[in-house]
Every structure is written in C-alpha cells, then in structure tokens.
C-alpha positions as CSV (number, residue, x, y, z in Angstrom):
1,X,202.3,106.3,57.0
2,X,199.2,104.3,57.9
3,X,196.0,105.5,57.8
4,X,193.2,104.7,60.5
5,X,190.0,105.5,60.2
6,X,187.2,105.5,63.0
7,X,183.4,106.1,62.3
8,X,181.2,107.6,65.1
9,X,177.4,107.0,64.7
10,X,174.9,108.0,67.1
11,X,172.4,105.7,66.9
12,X,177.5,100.6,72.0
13,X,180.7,100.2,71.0
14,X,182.5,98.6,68.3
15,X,180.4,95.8,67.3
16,X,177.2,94.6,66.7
17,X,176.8,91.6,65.4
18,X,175.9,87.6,66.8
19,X,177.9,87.1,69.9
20,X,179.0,83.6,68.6
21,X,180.4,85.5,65.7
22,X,182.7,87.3,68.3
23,X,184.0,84.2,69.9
24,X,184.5,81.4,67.3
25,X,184.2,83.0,63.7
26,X,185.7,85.0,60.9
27,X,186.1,88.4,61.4
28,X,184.8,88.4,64.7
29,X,187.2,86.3,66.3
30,X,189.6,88.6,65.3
31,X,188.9,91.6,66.6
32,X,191.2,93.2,68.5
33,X,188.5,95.5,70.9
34,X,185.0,94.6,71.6
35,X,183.3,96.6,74.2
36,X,179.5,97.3,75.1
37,X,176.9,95.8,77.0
38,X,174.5,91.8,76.3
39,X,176.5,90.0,78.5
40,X,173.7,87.6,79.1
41,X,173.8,86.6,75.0
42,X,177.0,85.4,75.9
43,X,176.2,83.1,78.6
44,X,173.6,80.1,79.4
45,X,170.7,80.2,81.1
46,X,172.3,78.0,84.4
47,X,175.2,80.9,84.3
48,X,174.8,83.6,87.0
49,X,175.6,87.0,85.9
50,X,178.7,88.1,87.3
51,X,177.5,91.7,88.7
52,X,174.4,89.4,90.0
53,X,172.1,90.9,87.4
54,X,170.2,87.4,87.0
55,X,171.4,84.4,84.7
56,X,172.1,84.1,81.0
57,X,170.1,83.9,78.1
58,X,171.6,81.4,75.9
59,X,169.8,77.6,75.6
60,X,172.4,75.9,73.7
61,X,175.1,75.3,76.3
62,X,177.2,77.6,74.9
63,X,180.1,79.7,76.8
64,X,180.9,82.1,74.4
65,X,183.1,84.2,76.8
66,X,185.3,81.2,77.7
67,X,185.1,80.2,73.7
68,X,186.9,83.7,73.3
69,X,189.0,82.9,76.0
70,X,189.9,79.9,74.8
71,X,190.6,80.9,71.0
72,X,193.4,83.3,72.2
73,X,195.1,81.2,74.5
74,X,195.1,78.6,72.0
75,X,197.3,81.0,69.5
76,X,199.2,82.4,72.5
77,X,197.8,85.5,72.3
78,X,197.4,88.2,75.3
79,X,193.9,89.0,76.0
80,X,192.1,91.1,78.9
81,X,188.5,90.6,79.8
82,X,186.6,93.3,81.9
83,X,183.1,93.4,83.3
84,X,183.0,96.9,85.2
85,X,183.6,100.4,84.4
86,X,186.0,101.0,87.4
87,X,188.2,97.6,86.0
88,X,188.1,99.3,82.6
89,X,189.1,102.8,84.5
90,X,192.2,101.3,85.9
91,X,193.2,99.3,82.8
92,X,196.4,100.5,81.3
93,X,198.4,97.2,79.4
94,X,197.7,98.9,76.3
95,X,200.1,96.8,74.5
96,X,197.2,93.6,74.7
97,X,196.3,92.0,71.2
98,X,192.8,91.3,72.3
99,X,190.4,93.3,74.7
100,X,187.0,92.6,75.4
101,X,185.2,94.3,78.1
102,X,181.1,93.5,78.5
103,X,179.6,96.4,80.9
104,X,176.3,94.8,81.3
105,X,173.9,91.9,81.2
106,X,171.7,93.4,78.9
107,X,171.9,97.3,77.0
108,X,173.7,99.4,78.8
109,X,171.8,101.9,81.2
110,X,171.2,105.6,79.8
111,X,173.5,108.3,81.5
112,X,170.8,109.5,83.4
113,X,169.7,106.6,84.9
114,X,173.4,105.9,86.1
115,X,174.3,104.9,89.6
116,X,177.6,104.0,91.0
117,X,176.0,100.7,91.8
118,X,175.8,99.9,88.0
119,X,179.5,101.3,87.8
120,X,179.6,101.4,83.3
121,X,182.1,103.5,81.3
122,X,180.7,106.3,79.8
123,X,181.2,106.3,76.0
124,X,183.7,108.5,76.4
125,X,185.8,106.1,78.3
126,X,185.4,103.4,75.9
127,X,186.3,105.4,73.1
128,X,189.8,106.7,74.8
129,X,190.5,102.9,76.1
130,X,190.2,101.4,72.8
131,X,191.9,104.0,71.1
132,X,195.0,103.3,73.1
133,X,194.6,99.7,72.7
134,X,194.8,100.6,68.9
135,X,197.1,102.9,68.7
136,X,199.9,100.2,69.9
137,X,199.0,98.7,66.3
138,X,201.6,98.9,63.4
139,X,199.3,98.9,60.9
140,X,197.1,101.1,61.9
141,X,193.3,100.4,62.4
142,X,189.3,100.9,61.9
143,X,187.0,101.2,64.6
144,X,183.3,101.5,64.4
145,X,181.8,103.5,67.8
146,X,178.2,103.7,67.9
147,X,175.9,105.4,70.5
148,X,173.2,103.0,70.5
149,X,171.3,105.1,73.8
150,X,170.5,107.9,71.2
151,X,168.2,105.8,68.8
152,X,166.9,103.9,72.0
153,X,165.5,106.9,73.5
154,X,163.9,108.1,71.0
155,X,162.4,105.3,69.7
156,X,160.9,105.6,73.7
157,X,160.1,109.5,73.1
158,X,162.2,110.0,75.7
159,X,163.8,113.1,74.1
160,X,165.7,114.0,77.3
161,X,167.6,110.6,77.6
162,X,167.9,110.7,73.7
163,X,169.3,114.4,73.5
164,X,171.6,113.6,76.7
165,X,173.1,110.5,75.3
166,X,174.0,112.6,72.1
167,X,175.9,114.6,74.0
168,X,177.7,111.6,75.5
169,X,178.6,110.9,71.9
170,X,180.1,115.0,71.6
171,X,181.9,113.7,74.8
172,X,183.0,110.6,72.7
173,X,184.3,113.0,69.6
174,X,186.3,115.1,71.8
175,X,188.0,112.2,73.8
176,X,188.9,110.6,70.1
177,X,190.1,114.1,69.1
178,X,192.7,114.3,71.7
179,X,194.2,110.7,70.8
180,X,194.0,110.7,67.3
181,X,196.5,112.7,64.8
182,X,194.5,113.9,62.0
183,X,197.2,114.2,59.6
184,X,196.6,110.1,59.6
185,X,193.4,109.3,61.1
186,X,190.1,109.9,59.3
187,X,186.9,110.4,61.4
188,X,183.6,110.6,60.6
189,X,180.7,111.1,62.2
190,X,177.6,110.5,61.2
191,X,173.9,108.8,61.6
192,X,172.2,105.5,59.6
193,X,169.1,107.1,60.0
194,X,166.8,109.9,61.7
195,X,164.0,109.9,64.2
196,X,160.3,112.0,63.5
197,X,161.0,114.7,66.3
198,X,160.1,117.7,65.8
199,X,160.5,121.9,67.6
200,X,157.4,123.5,67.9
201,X,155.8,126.7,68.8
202,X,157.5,130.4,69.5
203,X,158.9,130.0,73.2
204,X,161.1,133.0,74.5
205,X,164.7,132.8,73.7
206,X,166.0,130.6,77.0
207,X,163.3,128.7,77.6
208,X,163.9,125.3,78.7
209,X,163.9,123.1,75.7
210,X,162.2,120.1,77.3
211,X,159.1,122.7,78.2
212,X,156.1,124.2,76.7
213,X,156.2,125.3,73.2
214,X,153.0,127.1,73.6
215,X,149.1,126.9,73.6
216,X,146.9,125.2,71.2
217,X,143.8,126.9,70.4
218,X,141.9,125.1,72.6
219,X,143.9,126.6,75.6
220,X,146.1,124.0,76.4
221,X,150.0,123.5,76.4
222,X,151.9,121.3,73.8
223,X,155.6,120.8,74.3
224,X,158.3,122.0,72.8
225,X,159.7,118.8,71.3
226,X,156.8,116.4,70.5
227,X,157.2,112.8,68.6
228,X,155.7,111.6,64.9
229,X,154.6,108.2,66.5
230,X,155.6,106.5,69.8
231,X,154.9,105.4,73.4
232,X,154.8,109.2,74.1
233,X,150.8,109.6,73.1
234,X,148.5,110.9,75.2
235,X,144.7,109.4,75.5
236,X,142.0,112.0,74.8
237,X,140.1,113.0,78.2
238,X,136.8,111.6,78.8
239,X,135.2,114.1,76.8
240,X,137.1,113.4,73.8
241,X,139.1,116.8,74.6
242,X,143.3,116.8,74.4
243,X,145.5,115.6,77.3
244,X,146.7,118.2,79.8
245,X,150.1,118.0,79.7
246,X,150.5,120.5,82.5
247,X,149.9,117.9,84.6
248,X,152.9,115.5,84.2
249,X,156.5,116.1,85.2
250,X,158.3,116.7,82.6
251,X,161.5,117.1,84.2
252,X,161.4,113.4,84.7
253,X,164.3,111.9,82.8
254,X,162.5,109.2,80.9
255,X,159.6,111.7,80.5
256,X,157.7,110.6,77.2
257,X,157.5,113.3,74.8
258,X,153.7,113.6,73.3
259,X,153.6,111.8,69.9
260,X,150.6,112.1,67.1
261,X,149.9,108.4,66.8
262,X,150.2,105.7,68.8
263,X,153.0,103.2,68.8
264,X,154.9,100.6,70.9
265,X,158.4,102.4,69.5
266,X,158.5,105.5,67.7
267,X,159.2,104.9,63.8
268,X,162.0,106.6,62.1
269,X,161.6,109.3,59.7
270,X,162.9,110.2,56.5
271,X,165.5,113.5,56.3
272,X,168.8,113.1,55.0
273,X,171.2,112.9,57.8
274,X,174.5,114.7,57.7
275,X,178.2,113.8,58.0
276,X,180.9,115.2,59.3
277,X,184.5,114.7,58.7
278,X,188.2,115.2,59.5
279,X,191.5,113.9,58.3
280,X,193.1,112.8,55.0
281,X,190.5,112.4,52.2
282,X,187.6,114.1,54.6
283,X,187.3,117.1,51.4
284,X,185.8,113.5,49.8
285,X,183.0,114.3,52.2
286,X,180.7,117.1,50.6
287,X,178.0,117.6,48.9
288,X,174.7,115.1,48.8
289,X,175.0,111.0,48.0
290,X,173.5,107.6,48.8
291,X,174.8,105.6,51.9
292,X,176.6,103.2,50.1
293,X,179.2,106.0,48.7
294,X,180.6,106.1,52.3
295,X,182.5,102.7,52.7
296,X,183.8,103.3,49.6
297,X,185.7,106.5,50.6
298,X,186.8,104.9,53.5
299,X,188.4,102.2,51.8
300,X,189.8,104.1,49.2
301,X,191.4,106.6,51.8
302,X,192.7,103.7,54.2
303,X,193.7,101.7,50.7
304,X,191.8,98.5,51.9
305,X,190.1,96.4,49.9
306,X,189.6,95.6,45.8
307,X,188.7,98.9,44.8
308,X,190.2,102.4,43.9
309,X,193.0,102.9,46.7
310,X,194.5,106.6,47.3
311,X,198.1,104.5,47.7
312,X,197.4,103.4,44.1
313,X,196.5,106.9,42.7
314,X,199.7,108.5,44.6
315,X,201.6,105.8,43.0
C-alpha cells in the first residue's frame, strides 16, 4: 500500500511559489498538477492575456508557460494546459503526467463576484480534477490545496466573501472525501494562521449573522461580526460621534465589516488554530503543538524523507 496525503488550508490550488520555479526548476518543474490563478506572472508585458484580460506582467522576456511546455516535450512527456473553468469541466485524460491549468490573469475572483463571463472552477472542481489526475499515480502522492479567497477577504473585512469562500473550502473537503480511500489517504485540514474577527452582542437566535449585533450605549447599532484592524473602519461623524452603520448596505457582498483601527489590510491575530484529520496516523493529530510538528507526521506516515518513517517502525 501507498500512502497519499493531501493538506487543505483555508487561507489557490497546489502551489505557491515563483512561477519560474514552476517552469524551469527543481521541484517545481516536476510537479505533476499546478492549478490556480497569476497567469499574467507567467507571461511578458507585449503578451495579450488569452481571456483578453490585459497583457502580462513579466519584463524579462520570459515565456514561462511555453518554458513548461517545452520542458515536457523535451522528456516526451504528456502534458495538458487549460485556461478556463468550462476546458477544465470537460477534461477527462486523467492518465496525463503533467496538468497545468491557470484560471486567471491575476487571483482568482471570489465566489460571489462570479459570472459566467469569468467562467473559473470552483475549488471544488480543482480539488476533484486533480485528484483524478493523481490517483492514476503508482506511488501514490501529496497535494497541498489552499483556499487563498478566505485570508483575502478578511484581510479586506469583507467577512461575507471571507465566510462564503470557507465554505467553498467545506465544498473542497467533501469533493476530496468522495475520491479518496481513507484506509490510505491522510487528510488534514487546517489554517497557517487566524484573522482578528470577532461575534458580538446578544442578537436573537436566527438573526442574520452578517447583521446587527446590538446597540451601543450611545444608541447606535454595531454589527454582529466586526474586525481588530482593517479597511472596514468607519470615520467618526463631524461631531466626533460613531458612524451610523444603519446607513450602509450590508447585504452587499464585499460589504466591509467595521474594524477598531485603521488599516490598508486587516492584520492577523494570534489564537491557536485547529486541525483536523482523517486517515492512517490522523490519531497522531491530538492534543496542542508547534507548527513545525505537522510535516513531520506527514512524512513519517507517508514514509518520506530522512526521518522516523511508519514503514520503518512496522518493519
């Protein structure tokens, strides 16, 4: 049996890292599925996007697409290369040794604020893809799948896109759930860090969790979900007094939550963050430890790498 591991963070897909060290260098030149949005870092600046969403970014010449291109039909390997979500939809030669599929020109757009126009996978359709790329593998595989939309809209105070986009990452569990078997795939699913967001106030039991959390005592509402620090802060009337929130529309999907202190981007806070897992060696997953500990239960459970192996123990 080989083990395969995948780690789900909520904080695009797969890989983040230079684009040159996806098309030209060690490991990144070697991995079998890369999938999210940046097209433009790939491309140079007298290089029209292909979805016509302006030109590239890059100044030194460089075609990294057609370098990646290149590298794989020089060691006559198969490779796909897909730019829309309805291309990745209908994709089905599973049995390809390389897959690379760039969705955007720059970060991918925030569920909400999807149109058919933009036509991107959802995370959940990324996750099954690749999963059925890699589960044509013989020895079995890790893949890293990260929902980047989460940490962007909060560091916005944008808690509805934030919250939303953490349920496209539920969607993304579930989809890996059904194409995984756990008796030899280890999951996790955790965070690198939190955000300062906060649940104020007594409101009834239903209310609207992107709504009023109740009345200060100067008589005026405060929201439910409000922010540390961020975009989201609201300038004092003229007479020094708090900002009326019952003015704005909060049902406006990149609404900004009110935050205590000003900021460009909201800052990160400081909780521990928790992680989940399931599959052989998840029991390994309890209790409280430092970040570092994980990667070295996920080598020792895949038996990768110099350390402690399980294969070594069992032997």
């Amino acid at each position: 049996m080989t083990l395969k591991w995948l780690m789900m963070e909520p904080i695009l897909i797969f890989v983040m890292t230079l684009p040159s060290n996806l098309s030209g260098m060690n490991p990144g030149k070697n991995f079998n599925v890369i999938m999210g949005g940046g097209r433009r870092q790939f491309s140079g600046v007298d290089l029209e996007d292909v979805e016509g969403e302006g030109y590239g970014y890059r100044t030194d010449g460089a075609d990294l697409i057609g370098e990646w291109m290149n590298d794989k039909e020089s060691r006559g390997s198969e490779y796909q290369y897909l730019t829309s979500g309805q291309s990745l939809r209908d994709f089905t030669d599973y049995n390809t040794e390389f897959f690379m599929g760039l969705f955007s020109s720059t970060h991918m757009e925030y569920n909400l604020e999807q149109t058919p126009e933009m036509d991107d996978p959802t995370l959940a359709e990324m996750t099954s893809k690749a999963l059925q790329i890699l589960n044509t593998k013989e020895n079995g595989f890790v893949v890293f799948i990260e929902a980047g939309l989460v940490d962007h809209g909060h560091h916005g105070n944008k808690a509805r896109q934030a919250l939303d986009e953490t349920l496209q990452l539920d969607a993304a569990v579930t989809a890996a759930l059904e194409l995984v078997d756990l008796d030899e795939t280890l999951i996790i699913v955790t965070a690198d860090h939190s955000h300062a967001l906060t649940i104020n106030g007594y409101p009834d039991r239903g209310h609207d969790i992107f709504g009023y959390g109740g009345h200060g005592h100067d008589g005026l509402y405060y929201s439910t979900l409000m922010y540390g620090t961020g975009p989201g802060y609201k300038e004092p009337d003229e007479n020094g007094g708090r900002y009326d929130i019952s003015e704005d529309d909060m049902t406006y999907e990149a609404y900004r939550f009110m935050a205590a202190a000003p900021e460009t981007s909201s800052d990160h806070a400081g909780e521990d963050v928790t992680i989940y897992a399931a599959g052989p060696q998840a029991h390994l997953f309890r209790g409280l430890y430092q970040q570092n500990y994980i990667p070295h239960v996920l080598a020792y459970a895949a038996c990768i790498g110099d350390g402690l192996k399980y294969c070594d123990v069992q032997q």
